[in-house]
Backbone as JSON, one array per atom type, in Angstrom:
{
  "sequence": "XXXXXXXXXXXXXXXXXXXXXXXXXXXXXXXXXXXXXXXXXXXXXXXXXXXXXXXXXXXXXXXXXXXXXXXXXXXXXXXXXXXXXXXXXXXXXXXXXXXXXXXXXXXXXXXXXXXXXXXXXXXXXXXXXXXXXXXXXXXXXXXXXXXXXXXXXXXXXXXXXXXXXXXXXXXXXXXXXXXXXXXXXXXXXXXXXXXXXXXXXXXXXXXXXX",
  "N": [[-74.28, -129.27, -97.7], [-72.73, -126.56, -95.58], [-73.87, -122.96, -95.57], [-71.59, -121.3, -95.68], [-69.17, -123.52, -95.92], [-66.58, -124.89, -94.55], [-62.64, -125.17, -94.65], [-61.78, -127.9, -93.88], [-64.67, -129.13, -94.42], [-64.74, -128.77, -97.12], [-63.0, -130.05, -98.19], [-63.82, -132.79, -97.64], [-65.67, -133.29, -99.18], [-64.63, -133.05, -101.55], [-63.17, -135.59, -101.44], [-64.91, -137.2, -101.35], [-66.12, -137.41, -103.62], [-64.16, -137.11, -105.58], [-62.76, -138.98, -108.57], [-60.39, -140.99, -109.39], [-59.34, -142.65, -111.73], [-57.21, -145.6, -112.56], [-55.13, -145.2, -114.29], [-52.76, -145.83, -115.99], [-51.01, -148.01, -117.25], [-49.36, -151.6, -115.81], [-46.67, -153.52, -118.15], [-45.33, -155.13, -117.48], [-45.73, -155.87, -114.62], [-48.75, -156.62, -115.35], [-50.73, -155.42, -114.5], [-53.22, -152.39, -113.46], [-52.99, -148.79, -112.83], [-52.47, -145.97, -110.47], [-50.84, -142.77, -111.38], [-49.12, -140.12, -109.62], [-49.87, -137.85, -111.27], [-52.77, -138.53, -112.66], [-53.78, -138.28, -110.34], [-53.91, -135.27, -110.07], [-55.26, -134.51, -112.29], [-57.86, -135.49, -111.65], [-58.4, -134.09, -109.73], [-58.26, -131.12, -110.26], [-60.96, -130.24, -111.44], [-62.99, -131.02, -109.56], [-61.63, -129.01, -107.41], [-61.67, -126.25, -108.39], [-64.74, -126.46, -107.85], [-65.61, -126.67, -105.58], [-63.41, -124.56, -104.09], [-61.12, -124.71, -103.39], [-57.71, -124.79, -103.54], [-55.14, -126.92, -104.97], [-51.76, -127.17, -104.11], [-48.13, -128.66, -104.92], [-45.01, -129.85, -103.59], [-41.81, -130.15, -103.35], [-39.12, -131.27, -100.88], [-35.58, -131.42, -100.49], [-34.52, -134.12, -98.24], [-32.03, -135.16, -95.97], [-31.17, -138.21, -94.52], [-29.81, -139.95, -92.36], [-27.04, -141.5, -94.47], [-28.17, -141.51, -96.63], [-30.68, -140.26, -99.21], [-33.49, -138.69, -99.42], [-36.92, -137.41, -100.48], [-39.05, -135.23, -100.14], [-42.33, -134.97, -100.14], [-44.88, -132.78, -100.47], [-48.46, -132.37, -100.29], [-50.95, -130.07, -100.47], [-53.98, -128.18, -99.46], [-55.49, -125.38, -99.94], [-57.46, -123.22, -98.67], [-59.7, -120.85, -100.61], [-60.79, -118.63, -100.0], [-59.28, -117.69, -97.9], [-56.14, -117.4, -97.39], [-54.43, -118.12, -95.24], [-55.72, -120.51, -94.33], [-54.74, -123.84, -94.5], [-54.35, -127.41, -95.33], [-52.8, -129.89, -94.94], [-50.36, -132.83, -96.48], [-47.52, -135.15, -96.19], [-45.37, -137.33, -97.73], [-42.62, -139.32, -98.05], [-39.76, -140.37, -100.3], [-37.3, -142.31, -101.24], [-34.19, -141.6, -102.59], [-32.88, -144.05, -104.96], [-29.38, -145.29, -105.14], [-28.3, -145.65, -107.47], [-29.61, -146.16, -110.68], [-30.49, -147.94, -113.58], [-30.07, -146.73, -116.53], [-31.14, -144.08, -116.14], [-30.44, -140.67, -115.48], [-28.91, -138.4, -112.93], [-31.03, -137.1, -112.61], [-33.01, -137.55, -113.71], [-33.53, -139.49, -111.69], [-33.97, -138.11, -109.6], [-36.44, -137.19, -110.32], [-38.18, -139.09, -110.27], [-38.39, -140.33, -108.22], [-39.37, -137.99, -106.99], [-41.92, -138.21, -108.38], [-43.01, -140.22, -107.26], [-43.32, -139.7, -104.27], [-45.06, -137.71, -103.97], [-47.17, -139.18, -105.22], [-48.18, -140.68, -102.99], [-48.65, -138.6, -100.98], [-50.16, -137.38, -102.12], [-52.7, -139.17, -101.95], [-52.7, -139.48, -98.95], [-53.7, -137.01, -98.53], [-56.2, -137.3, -100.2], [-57.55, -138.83, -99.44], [-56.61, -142.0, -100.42], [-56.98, -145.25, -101.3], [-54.57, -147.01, -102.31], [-53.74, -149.33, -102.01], [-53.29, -152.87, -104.07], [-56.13, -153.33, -105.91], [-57.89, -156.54, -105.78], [-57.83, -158.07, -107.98], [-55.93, -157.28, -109.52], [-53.26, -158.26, -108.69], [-53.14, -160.35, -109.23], [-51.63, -161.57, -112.03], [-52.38, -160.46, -115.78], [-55.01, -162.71, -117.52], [-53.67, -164.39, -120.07], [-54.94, -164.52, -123.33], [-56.68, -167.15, -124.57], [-55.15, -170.02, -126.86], [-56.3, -171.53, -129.53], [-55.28, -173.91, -130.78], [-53.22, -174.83, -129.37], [-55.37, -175.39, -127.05], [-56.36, -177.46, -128.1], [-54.16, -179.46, -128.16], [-54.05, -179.77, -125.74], [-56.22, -180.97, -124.29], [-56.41, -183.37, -126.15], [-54.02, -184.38, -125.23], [-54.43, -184.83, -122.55], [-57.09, -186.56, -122.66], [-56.03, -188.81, -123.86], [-54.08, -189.1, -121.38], [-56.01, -190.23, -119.59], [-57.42, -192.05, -120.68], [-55.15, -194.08, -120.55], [-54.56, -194.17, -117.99], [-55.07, -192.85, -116.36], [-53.89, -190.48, -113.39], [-53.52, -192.11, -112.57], [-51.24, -193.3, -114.25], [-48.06, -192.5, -113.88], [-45.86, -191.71, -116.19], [-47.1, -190.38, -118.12], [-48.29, -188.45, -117.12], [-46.27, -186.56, -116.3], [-44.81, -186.46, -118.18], [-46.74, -184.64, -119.42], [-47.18, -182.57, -117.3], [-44.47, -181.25, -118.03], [-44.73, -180.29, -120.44], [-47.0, -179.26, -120.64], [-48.52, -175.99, -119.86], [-50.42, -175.13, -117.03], [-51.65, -172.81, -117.53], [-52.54, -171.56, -119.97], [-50.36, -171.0, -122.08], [-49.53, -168.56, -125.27], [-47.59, -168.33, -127.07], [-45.72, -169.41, -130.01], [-43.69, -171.13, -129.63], [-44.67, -172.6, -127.08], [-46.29, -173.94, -128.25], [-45.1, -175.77, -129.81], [-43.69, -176.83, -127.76], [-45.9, -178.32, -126.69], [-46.22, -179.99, -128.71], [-44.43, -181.62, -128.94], [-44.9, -182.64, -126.63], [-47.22, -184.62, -126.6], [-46.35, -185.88, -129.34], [-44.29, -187.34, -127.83], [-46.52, -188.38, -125.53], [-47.6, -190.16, -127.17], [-45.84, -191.83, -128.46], [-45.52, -193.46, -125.91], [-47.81, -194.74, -125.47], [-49.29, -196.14, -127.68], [-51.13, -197.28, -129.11], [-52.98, -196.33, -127.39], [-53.98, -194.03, -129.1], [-54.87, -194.3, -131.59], [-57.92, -194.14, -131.87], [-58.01, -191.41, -131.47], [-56.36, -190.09, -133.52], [-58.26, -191.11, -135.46], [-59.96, -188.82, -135.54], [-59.19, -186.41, -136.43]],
  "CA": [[-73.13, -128.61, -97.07], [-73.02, -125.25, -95.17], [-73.46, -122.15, -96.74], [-70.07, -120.53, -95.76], [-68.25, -124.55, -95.52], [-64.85, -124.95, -93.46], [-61.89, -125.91, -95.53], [-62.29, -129.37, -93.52], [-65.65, -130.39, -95.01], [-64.85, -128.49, -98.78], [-62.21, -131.01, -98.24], [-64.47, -133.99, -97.47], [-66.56, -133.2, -100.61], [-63.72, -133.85, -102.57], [-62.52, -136.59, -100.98], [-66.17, -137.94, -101.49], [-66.59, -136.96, -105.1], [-63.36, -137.76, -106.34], [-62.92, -140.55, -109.18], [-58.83, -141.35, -109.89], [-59.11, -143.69, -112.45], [-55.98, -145.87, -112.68], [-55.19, -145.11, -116.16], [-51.49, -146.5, -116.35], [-50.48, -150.31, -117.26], [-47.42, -152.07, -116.31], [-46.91, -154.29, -118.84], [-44.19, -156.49, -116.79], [-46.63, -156.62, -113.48], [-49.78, -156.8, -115.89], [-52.01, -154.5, -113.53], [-53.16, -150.9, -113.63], [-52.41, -148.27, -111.27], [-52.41, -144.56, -111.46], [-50.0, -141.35, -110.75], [-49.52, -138.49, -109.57], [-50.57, -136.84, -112.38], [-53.87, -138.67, -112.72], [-54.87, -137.48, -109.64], [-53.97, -134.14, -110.11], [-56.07, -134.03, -113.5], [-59.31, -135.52, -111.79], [-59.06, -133.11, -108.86], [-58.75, -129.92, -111.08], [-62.3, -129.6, -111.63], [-63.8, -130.34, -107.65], [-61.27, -127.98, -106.18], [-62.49, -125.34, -108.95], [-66.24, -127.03, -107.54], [-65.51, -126.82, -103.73], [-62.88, -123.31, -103.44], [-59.75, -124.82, -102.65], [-56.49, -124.6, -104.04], [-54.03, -127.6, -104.75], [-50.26, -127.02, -104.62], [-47.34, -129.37, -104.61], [-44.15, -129.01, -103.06], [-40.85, -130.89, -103.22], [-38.06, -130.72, -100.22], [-34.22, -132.61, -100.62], [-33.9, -134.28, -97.09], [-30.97, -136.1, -96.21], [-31.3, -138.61, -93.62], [-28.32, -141.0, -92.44], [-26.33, -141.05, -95.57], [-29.38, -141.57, -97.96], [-31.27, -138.86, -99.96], [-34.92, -138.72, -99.78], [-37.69, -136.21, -101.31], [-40.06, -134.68, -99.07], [-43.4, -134.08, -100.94], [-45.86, -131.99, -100.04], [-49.68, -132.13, -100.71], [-51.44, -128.97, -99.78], [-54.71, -127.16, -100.03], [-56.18, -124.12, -99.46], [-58.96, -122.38, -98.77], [-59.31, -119.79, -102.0], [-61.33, -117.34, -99.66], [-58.9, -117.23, -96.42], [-54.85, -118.24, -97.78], [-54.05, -118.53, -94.55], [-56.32, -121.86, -94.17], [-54.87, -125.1, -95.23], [-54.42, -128.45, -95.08], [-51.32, -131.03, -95.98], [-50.23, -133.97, -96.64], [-46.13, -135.07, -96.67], [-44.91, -138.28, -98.09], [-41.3, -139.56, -98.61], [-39.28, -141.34, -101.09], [-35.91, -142.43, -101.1], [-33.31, -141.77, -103.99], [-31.47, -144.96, -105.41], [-27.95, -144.88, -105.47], [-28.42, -145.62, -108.95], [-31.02, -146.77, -111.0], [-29.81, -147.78, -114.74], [-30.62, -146.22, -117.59], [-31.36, -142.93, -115.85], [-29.14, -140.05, -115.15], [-29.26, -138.07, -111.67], [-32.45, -135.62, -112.97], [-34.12, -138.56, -113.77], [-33.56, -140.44, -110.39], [-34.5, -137.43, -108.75], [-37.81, -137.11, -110.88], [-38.94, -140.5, -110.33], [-38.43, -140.6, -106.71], [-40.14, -136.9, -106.78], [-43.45, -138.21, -108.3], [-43.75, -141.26, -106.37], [-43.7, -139.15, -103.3], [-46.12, -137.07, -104.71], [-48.57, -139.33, -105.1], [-48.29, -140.85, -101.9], [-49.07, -137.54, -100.46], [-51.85, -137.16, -102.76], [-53.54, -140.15, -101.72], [-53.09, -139.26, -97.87], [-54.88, -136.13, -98.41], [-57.36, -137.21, -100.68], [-57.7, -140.44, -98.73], [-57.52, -142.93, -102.03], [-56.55, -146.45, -100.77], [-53.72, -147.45, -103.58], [-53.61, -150.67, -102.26], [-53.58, -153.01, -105.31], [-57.05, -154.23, -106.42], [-57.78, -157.99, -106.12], [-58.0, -158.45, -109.73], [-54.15, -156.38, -109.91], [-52.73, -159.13, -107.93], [-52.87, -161.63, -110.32], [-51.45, -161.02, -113.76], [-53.61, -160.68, -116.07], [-54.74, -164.35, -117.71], [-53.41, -164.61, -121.7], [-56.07, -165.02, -124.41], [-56.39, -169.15, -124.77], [-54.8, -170.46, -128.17], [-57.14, -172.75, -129.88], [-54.43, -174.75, -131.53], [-52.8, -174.98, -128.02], [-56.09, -176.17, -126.0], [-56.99, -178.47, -128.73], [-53.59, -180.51, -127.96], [-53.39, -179.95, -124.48], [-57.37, -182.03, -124.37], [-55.79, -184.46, -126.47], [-53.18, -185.19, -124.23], [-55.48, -185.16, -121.43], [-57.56, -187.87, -122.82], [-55.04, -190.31, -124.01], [-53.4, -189.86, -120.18], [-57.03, -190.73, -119.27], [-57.11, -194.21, -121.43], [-53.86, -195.04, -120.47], [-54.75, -194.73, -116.63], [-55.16, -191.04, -115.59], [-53.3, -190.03, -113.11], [-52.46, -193.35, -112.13], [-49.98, -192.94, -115.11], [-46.63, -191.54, -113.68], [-44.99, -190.91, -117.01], [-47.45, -189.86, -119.02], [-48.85, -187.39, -116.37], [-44.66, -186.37, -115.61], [-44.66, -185.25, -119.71], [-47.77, -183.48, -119.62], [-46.9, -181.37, -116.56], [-44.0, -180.98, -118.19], [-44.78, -179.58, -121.15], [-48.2, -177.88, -120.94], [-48.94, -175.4, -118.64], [-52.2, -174.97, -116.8], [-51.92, -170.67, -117.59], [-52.37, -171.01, -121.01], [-49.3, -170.38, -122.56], [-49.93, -168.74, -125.82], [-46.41, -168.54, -128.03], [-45.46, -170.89, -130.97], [-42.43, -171.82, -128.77], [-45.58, -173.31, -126.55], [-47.1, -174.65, -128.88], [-44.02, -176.66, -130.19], [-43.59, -177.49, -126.44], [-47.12, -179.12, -126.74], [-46.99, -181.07, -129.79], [-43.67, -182.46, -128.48], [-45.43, -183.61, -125.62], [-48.49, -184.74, -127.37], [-45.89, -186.89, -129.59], [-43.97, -188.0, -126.52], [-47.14, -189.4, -124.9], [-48.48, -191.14, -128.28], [-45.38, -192.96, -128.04], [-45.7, -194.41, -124.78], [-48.76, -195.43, -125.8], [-49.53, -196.05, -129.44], [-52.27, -198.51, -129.26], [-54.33, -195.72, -126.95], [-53.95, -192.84, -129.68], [-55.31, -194.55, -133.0], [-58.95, -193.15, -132.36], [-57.77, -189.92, -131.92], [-56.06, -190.02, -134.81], [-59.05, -190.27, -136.75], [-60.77, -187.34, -135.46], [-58.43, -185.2, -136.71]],
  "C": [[-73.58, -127.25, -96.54], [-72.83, -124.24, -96.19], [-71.78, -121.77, -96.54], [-69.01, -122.66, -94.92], [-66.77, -124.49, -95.18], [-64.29, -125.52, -94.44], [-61.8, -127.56, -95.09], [-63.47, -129.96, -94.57], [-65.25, -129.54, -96.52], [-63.56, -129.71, -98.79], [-62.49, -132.68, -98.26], [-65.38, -133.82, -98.59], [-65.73, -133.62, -101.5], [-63.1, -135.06, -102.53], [-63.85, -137.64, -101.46], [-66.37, -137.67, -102.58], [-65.11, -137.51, -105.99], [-63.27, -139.34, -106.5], [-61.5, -140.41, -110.15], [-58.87, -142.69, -110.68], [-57.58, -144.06, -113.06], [-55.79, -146.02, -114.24], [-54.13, -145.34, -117.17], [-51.58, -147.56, -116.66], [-49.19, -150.53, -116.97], [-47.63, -153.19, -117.02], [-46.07, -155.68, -118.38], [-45.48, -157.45, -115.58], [-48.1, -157.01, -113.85], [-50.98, -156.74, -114.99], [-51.61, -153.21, -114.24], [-52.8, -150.74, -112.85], [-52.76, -146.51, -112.03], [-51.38, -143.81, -110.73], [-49.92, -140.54, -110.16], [-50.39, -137.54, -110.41], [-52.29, -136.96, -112.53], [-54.1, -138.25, -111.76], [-55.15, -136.33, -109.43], [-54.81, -133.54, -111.14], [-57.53, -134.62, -113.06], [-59.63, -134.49, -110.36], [-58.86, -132.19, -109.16], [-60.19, -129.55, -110.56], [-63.03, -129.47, -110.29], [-62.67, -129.31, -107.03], [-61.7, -126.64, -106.59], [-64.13, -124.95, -108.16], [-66.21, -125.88, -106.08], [-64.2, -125.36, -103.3], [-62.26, -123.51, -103.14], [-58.77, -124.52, -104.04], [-55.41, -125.48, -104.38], [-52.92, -126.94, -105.18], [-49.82, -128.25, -104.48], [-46.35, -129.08, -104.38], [-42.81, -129.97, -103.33], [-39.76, -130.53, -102.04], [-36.9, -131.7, -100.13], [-34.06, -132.98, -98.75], [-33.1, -135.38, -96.98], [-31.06, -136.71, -94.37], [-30.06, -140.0, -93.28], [-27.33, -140.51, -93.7], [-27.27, -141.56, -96.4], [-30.14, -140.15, -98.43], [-32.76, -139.36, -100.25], [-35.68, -137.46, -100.32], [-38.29, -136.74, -100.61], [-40.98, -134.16, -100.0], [-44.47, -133.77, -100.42], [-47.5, -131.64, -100.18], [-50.24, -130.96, -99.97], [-52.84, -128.39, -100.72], [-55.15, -126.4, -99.87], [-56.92, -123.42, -99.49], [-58.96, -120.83, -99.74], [-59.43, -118.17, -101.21], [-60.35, -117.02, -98.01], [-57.27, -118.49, -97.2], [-54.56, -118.5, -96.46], [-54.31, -120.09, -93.89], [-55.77, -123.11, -94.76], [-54.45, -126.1, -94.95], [-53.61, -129.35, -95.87], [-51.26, -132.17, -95.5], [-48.93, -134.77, -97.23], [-46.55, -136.56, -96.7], [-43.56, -138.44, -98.1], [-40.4, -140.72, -99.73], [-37.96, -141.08, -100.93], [-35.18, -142.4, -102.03], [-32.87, -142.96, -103.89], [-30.57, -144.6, -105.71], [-27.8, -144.9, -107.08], [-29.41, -146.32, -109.56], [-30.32, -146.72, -112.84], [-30.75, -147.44, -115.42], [-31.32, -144.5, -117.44], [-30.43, -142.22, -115.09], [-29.81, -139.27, -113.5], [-31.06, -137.37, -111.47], [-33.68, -136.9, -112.77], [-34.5, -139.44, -112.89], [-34.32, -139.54, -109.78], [-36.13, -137.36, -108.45], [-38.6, -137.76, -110.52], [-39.68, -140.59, -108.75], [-39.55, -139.3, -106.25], [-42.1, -137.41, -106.67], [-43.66, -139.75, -107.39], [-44.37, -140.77, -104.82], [-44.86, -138.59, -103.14], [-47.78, -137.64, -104.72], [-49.01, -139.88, -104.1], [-48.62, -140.04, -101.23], [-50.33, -136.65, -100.48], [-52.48, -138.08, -102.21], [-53.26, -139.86, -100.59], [-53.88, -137.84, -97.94], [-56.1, -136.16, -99.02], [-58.1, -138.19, -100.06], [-57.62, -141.54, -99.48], [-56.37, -144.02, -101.14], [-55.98, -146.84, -102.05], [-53.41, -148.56, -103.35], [-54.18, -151.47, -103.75], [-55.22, -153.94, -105.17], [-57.2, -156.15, -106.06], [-57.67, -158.54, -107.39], [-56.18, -158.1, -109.95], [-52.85, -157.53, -109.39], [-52.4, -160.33, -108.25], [-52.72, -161.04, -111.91], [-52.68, -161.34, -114.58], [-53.64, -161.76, -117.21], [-54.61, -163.71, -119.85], [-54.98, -165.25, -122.36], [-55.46, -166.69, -124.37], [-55.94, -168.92, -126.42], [-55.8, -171.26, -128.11], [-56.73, -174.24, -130.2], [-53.88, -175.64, -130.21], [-54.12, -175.9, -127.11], [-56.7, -177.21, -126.95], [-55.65, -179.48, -128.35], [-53.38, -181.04, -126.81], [-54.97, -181.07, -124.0], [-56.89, -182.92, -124.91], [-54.69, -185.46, -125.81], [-54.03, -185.95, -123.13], [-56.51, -186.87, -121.59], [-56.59, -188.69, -123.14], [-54.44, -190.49, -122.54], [-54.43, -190.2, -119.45], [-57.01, -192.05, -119.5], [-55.86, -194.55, -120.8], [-53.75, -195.06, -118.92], [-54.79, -193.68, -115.78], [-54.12, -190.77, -115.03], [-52.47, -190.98, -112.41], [-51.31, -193.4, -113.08], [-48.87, -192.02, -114.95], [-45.93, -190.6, -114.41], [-45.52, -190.45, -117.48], [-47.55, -188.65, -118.58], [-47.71, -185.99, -116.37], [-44.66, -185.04, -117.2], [-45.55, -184.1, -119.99], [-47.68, -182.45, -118.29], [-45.5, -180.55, -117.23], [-43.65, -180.21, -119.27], [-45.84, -178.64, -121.25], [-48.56, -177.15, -119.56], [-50.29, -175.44, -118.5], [-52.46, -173.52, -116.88], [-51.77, -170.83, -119.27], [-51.87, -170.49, -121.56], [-50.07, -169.92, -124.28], [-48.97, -168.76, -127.07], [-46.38, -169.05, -128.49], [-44.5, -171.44, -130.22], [-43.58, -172.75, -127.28], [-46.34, -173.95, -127.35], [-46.25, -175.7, -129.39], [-43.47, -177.28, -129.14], [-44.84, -178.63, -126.78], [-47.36, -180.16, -127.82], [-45.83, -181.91, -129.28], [-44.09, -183.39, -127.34], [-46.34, -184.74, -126.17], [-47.51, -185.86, -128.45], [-44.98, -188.44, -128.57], [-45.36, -189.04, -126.23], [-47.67, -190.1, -126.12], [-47.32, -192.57, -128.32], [-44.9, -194.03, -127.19], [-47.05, -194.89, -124.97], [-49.78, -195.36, -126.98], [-50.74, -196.4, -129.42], [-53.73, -197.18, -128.28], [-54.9, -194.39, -128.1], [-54.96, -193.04, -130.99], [-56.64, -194.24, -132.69], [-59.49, -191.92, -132.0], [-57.29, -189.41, -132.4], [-57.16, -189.35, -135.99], [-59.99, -189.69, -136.72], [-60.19, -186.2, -136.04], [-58.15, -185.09, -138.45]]
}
C-alpha cells in the first residue's frame, strides 16, 4: 500500500482482510448466518489496522403508509474527518410481529438494515452458502436404518419395485432423510410389520438373523 493511503484503498484492505464468520444458527432453517454485530466485532481490529473509523446511523423514513429504517454504514478517514465513505440499506417495519412490542419491532428491523449496509460497504456476499440451503441432514438412527434395510430386502424378495403394495407401505412409512424420533421409529416397525404380513413366507430368514 502507499505510504500516505486514500481512504478508498485503506478501505480495500479491509474489505480484503476481513473474515465475518457466520457465528449465528437458526435452528428452524438449520443454517448459519451472521449479524450485524458480528461484523462489527471482526472489523474493530482492521479499522484500528488501516485508520478508519466505523459509525452507524439509524434514520425513521416513512414511505407510502409504511415505516422503514434507514441505516447507515460509514467510515472515515481518522487523519482527515471530513473524508468518508457510506453505505445505506433499508428495512421495513411490520405492522406487527407477535411476541414483540413496538421497541422491539423497531430494533429488529434496525439491525437487519444494519447489516445490509455493512455488507455493501464491506462488500461480504450474504448470499446463503450452498451447504445453508439444505437443512442440515439428522444424525442416522441405527435402530431406524437397521429396519428400514429390512424392509428393503423383503420388498426385494417379494419383487422389488415391481411390488405396488409393499413399495406404497414403505414409502409410506420410512423416509429417505433419516428420520430420527421414536415416533419414527414406531412408524418403521409398523411398516416393517405391515410388509411381513403381506408376505410371511418371504420374512422367515430374516427372522433368524435377528
Amino acid at each position: 500500500m502507499a505510504e500516505n493511503p486514500t481512504l478508498a484503498e485503506k478501505l480495500l484492505s479491509v474489505q480484503a482482510e476481513l473474515k465475518a464468520p457466520k457465528s449465528q444458527y437458526n435452528n428452524f432453517g438449520k443454517y448459519a448466518y451472521r449479524n450485524a454485530e458480528d461484523i462489527v466485532e471482526a472489523v474493530k481490529p482492521l479499522a484500528k489496522k488501516h485508520g478508519v473509523l466505523l459509525t452507524l446511523s439509524d434514520e425513521v423514513v416513512i414511505i407510502g403508509e409504511r415505516t422503514y429504517i434507514k441505516a447507515t454504514a460509514r467510515v472515515t478517514d481518522i487523519n482527515d474527518n471530513e473524508k468518508t465513505i457510506e453505505s445505506t440499506a433499508y428495512a421495513r417495519e411490520p405492522e406487527n410481529k407477535k411476541g414483540m412490542d413496538e421497541s422491539q419491532i423497531t430494533g429488529a428491523a434496525s439491525s437487519y438494515a444494519r447489516k445490509y449496509a455493512l455488507n455493501g460497504l464491506f462488500a461480504i456476499d450474504d448470499t446463503k452458502d450452498a451447504d445453508n440451503d439444505t437443512p442440515a441432514k439428522p444424525k442416522k438412527n441405527e435402530e431406524l436404518e437397521k429396519i428400514k434395510d429390512k424392509i428393503i430386502k423383503i420388498c426385494i424378495a417379494a419383487g422389488g419395485k415391481e411390488n405396488e403394495e409393499l413399495m406404497a407401505i414403505l414409502e409410506k412409512y420410512v423416509s429417505n432423510r433419516n428420520p430420527k424420533s421414536l415416533k419414527d421409529i414406531d412408524k418403521a416397525k409398523e411398516c416393517l410389520a405391515a410388509v411381513k404380513k403381506v408376505n410371511p413366507k418371504e420374512t422367515e430368514e430374516e427372522d433368524t438373523d435377528e
